[in-house]
C-alpha positions in Angstrom: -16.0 0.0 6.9 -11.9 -0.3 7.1 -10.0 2.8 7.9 -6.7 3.4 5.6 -4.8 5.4 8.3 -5.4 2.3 10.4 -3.8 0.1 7.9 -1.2 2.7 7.0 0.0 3.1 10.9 0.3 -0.8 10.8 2.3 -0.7 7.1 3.7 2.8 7.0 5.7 1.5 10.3 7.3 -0.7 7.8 8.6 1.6 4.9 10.8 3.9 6.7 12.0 7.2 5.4 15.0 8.0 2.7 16.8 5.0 1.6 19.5 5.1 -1.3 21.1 2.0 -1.1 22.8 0.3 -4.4 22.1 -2.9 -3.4 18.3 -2.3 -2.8 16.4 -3.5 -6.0 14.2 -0.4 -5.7 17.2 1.9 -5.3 16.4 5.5 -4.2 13.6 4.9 -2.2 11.3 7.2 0.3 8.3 5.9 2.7 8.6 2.7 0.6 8.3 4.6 -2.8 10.6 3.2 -5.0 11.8 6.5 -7.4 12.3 3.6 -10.3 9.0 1.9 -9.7 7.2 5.4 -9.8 9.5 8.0 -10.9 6.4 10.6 -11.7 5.3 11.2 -7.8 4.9 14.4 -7.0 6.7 14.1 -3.7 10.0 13.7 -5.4 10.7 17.6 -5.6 10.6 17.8 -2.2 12.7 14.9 -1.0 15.1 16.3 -3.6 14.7 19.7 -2.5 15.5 18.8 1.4 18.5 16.1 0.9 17.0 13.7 3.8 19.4 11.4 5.4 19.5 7.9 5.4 16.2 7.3 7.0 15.2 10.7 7.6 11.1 11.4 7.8 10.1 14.6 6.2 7.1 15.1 8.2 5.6 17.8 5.5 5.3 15.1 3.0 3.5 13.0 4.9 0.1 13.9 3.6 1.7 13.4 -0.3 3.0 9.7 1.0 -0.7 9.2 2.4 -2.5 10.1 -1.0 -0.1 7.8 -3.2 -0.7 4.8 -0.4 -4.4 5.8 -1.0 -4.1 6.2 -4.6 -2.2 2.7 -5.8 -3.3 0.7 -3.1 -6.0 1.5 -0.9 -8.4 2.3 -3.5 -7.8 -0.2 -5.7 -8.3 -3.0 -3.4 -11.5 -1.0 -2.5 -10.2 -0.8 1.0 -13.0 1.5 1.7 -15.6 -0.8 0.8 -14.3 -3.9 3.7 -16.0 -4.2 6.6 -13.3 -6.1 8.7 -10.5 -3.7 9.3 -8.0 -7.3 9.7 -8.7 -7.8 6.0 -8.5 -4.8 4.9 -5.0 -4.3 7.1 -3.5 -7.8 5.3 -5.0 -7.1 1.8 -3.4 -3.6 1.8 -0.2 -4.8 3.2 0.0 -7.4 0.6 -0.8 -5.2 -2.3 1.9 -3.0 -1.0 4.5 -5.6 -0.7 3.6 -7.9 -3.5 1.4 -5.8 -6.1 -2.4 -5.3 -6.1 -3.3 -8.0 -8.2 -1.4 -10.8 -6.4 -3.0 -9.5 -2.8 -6.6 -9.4 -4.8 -6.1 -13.3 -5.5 -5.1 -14.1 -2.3 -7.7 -12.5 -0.4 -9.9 -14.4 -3.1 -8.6 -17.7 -2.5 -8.9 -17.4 1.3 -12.5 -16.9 0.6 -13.1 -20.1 -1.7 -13.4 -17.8 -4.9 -11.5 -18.6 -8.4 -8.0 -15.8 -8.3 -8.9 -13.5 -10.8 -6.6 -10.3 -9.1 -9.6 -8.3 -9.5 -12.0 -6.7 -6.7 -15.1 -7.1 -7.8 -18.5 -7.5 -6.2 -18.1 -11.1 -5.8 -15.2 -10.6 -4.0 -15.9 -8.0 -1.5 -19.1 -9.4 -0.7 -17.4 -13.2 0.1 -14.7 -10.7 2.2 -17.5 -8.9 3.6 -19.3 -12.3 4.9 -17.0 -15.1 5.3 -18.7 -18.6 5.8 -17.3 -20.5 8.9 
């Protein structure tokens, strides 16, 4: 089965650390968590609390950053549950970038099936053995 902390090296290299930036349609932003988007995380205490710099990592939130990557993205593309890490690395990354739902129905068109956005059994098992 995939491994999140594989895909998460591969997208968490992406999202960088504390971005405020006026021009940035998420606005105050941290690891990629947009404070408007999900202004209820937990971590957001902290990264008030330590006033990072543009950019700055605060390595003791990394395991709170890990959980809400797990939480609204991992688990519900059932990242767990794909056997080929490369799908599971380009799923994730999708339903990161462009919502859970949109990354469901592309990973389902890739494998022949009608785009419903949701990861069913139907899905995972035409993920988990692709026809050549």
């Amino acid at each position: 089965m995939a491994d999140f902390l594989i895909a998460w090296s591969l997208t968490g290299a992406n999202e960088g650390g504390f971005i405020d930036d006026p021009l940035d349609p998420g606005g105050y932003t941290y690891r990629g968590i947009s404070r408007r988007s999900f202004p209820n995380w937990s971590g957001w205490s902290q990264v008030d609390a330590n006033k990072p710099g543009t950019g700055e990592i605060i390595p003791s939130l990394e395991p709170d950053v890990e959980q809400f990557y797990t939480d609204n993205f991992w688990t519900p593309i059932k990242g767990d549950e794909i056997i080929d890490q490369s799908i599971a690395n380009t799923t994730f990354d999708m339903a990161v970038n462009k919502g859970v739902a949109i990354a469901i129905e592309f990973a389902q068109q890739a494998a022949g099936l009608p785009m419903t956005g949701i990861m069913d059994d139907v899905t995972l098992n035409a993920l988990n053995n692709p026809t050549v």
